[in-house]
NUSE-546070 format. One record per residue (C-alpha): residue number from 1; residue in three letters; x, y, z. Coordinates in nm, 4 decimals, always signed. Layout:
<atom NUM, "Ala", <X, Y, Z>>,
...
END
This chain:
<atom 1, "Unk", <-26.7550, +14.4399, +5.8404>>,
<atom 2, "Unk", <-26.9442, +14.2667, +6.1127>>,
<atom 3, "Unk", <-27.0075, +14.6258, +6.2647>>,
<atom 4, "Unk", <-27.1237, +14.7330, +5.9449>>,
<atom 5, "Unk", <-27.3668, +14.5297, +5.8882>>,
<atom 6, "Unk", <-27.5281, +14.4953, +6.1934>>,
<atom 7, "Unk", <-27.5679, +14.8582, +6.2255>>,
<atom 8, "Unk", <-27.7088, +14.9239, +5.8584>>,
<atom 9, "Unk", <-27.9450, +14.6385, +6.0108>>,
<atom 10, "Unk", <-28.0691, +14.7848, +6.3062>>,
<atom 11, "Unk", <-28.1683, +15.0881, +6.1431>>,
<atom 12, "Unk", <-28.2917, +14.9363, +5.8756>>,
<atom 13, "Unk", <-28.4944, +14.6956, +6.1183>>,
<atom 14, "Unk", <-28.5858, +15.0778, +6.3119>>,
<atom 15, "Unk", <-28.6279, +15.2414, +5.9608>>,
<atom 16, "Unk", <-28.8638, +15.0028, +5.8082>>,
<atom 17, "Unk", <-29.0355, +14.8087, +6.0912>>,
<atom 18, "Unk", <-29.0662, +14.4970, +5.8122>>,
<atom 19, "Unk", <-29.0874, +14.1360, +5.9288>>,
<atom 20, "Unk", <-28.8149, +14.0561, +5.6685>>,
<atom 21, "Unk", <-28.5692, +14.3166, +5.7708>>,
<atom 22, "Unk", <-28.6437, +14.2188, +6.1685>>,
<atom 23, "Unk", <-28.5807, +13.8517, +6.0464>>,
<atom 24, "Unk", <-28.2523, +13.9533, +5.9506>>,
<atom 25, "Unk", <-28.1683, +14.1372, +6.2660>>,
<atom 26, "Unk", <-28.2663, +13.8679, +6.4993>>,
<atom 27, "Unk", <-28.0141, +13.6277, +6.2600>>,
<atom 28, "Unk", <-27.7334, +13.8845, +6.2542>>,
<atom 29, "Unk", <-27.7428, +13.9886, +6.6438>>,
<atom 30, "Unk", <-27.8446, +13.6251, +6.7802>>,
<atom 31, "Unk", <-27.4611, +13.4722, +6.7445>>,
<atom 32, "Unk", <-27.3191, +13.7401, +6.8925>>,
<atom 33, "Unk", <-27.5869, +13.7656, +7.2039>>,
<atom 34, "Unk", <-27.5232, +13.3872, +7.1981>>,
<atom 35, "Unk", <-27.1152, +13.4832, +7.2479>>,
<atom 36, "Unk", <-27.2000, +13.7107, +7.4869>>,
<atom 37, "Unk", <-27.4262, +13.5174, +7.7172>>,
<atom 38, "Unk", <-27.1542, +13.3475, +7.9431>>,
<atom 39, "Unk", <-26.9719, +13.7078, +8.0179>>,
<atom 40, "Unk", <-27.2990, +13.8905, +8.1359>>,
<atom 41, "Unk", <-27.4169, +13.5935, +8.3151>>,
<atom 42, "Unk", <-27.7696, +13.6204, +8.0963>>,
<atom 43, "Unk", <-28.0441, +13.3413, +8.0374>>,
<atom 44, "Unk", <-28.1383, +13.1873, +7.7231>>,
<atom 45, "Unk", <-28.3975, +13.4466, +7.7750>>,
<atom 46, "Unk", <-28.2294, +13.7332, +7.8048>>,
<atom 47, "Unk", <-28.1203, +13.6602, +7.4568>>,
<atom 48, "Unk", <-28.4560, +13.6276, +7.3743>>,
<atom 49, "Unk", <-28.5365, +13.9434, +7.5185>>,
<atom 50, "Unk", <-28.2448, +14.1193, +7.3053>>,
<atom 51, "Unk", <-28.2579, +13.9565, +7.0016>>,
<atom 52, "Unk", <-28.6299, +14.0515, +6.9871>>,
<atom 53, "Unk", <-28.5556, +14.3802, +7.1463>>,
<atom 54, "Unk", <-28.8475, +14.3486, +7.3858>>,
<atom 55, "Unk", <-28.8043, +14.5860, +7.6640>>,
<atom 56, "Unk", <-28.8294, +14.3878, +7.9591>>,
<atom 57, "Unk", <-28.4691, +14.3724, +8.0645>>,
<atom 58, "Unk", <-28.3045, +14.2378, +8.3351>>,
<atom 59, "Unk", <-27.9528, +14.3359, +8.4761>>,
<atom 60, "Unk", <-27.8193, +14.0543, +8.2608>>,
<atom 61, "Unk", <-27.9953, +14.1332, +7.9880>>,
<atom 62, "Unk", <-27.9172, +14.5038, +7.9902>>,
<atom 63, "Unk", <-27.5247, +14.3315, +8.0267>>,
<atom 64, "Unk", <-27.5976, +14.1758, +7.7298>>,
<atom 65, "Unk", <-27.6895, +14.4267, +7.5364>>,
<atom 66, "Unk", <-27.3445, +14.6026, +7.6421>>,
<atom 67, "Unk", <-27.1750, +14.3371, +7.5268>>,
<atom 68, "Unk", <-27.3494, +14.3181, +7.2370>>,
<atom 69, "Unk", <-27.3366, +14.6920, +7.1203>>,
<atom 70, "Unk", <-26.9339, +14.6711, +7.2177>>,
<atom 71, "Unk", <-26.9213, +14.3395, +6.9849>>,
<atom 72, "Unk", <-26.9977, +14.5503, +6.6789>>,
<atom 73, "Unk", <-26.8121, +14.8656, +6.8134>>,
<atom 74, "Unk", <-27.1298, +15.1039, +6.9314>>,
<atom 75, "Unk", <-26.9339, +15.0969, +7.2807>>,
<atom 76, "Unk", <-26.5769, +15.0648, +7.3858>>,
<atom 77, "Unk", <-26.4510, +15.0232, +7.7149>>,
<atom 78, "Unk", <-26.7979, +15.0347, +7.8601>>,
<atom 79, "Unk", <-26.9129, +15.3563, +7.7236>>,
<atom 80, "Unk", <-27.0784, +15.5250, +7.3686>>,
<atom 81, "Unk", <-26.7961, +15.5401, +7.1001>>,
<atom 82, "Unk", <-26.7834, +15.8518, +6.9260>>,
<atom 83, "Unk", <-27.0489, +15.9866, +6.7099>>,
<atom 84, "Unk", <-26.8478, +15.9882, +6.4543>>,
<atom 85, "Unk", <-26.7243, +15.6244, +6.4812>>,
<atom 86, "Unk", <-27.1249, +15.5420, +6.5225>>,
<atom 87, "Unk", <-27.2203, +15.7189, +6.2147>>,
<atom 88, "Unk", <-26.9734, +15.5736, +5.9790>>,
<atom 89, "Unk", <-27.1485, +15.2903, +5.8388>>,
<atom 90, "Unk", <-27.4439, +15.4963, +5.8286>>,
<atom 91, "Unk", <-27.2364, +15.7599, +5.6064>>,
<atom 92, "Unk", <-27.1717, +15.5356, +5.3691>>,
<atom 93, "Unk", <-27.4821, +15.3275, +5.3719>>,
<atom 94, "Unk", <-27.7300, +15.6416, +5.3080>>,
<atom 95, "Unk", <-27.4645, +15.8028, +5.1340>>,
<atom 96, "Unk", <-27.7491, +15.8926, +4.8344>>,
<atom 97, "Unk", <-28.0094, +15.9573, +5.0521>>,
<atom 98, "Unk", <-27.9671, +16.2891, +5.2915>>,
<atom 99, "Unk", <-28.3270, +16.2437, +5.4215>>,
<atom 100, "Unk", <-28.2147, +15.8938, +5.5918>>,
<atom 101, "Unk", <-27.8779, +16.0396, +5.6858>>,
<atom 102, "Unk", <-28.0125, +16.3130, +5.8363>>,
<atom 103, "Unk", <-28.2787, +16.1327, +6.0350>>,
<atom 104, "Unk", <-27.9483, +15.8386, +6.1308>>,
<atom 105, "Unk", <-27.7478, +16.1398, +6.2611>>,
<atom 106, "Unk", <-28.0067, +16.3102, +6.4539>>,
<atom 107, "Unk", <-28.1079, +15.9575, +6.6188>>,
<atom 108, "Unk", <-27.7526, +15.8602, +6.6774>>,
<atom 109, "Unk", <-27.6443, +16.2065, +6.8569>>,
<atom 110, "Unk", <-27.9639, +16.2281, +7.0610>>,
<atom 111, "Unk", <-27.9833, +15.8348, +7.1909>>,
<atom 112, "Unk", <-27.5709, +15.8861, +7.2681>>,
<atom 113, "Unk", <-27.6188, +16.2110, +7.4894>>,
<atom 114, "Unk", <-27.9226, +16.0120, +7.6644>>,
<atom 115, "Unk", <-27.6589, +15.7030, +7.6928>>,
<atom 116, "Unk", <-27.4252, +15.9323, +7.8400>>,
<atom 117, "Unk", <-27.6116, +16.0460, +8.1256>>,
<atom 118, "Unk", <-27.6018, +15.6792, +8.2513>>,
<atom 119, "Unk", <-27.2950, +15.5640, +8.4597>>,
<atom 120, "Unk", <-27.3336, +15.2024, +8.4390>>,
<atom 121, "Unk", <-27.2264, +15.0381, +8.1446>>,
<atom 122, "Unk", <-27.5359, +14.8098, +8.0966>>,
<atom 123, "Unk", <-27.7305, +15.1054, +8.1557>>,
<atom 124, "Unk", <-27.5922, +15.3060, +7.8832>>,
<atom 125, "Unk", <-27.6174, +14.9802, +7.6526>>,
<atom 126, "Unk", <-27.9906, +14.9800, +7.7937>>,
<atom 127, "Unk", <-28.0642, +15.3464, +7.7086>>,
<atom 128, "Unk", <-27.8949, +15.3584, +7.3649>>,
<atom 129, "Unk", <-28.0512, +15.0875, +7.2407>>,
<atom 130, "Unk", <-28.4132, +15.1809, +7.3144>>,
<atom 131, "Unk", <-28.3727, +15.5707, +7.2711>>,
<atom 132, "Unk", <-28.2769, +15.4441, +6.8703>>,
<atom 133, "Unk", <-28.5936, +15.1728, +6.8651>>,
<atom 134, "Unk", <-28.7844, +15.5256, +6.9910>>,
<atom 135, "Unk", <-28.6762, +15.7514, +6.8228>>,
<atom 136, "Unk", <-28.6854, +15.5754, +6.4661>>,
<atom 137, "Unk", <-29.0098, +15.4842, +6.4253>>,
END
């Protein structure tokens, strides 16, 4: 459910670009950059830096983000999941609404192929991440 609801969340947050909706997402992804901070060795500011998505990474932040993105099941074992894992919540979220759908789907299989191409698992966390913030607004 977590995974779920942070997804519908972020591309909500991508979808909308409203101070309300990015209020929620910094809520939602802050405890679980906050859980994540000790594994990727990261700063109270690289939390900063991912829970306001600025894109100023460092190599712990970008480790954050992987940890992140593997907390609500966008990675597993330190690569992309599958699209269609990805897409689930997004299936049933726009479910009435093909023009969103569409336009999650397209995003989701183009940012994944561009995470792909990196080897590092940060890296890939790094590229996904902004490739959606891109390619959504």
């Amino acid at each position: 459910m977590q995974a779920f609801l942070v997804v519908a969340v972020v591309f909500t947050l991508v979808a909308t670009s409203s101070a309300e909706t990015a209020e929620v997402f910094q809520k939602t992804i802050r405890p679980i950059a906050e859980g994540c901070k000790a594994s990727a060795k990261a700063t109270d500011e690289d939390v900063e830096t991912v829970v306001h998505l600025k894109k100023d990474f460092t190599p712990e932040g970008k480790c954050l983000m992987a940890c992140v993105l593997e907390a609500i099941g966008v990675m597993r074992d330190g690569t992309m999941a599958s699209e269609e894992e990805i897409l689930k919540p997004y299936r049933t979220l726009f479910a009435d609404d093909p023009r969103r759908l569409s336009k999650a789907d397209e995003v989701v299989r183009k940012c994944r192929a561009e995470a792909l191409q990196k080897s590092q698992k940060c890296d890939v966390a790094y590229v996904a991440a902004f490739c959606t913030i891109v390619n959504t607004y």
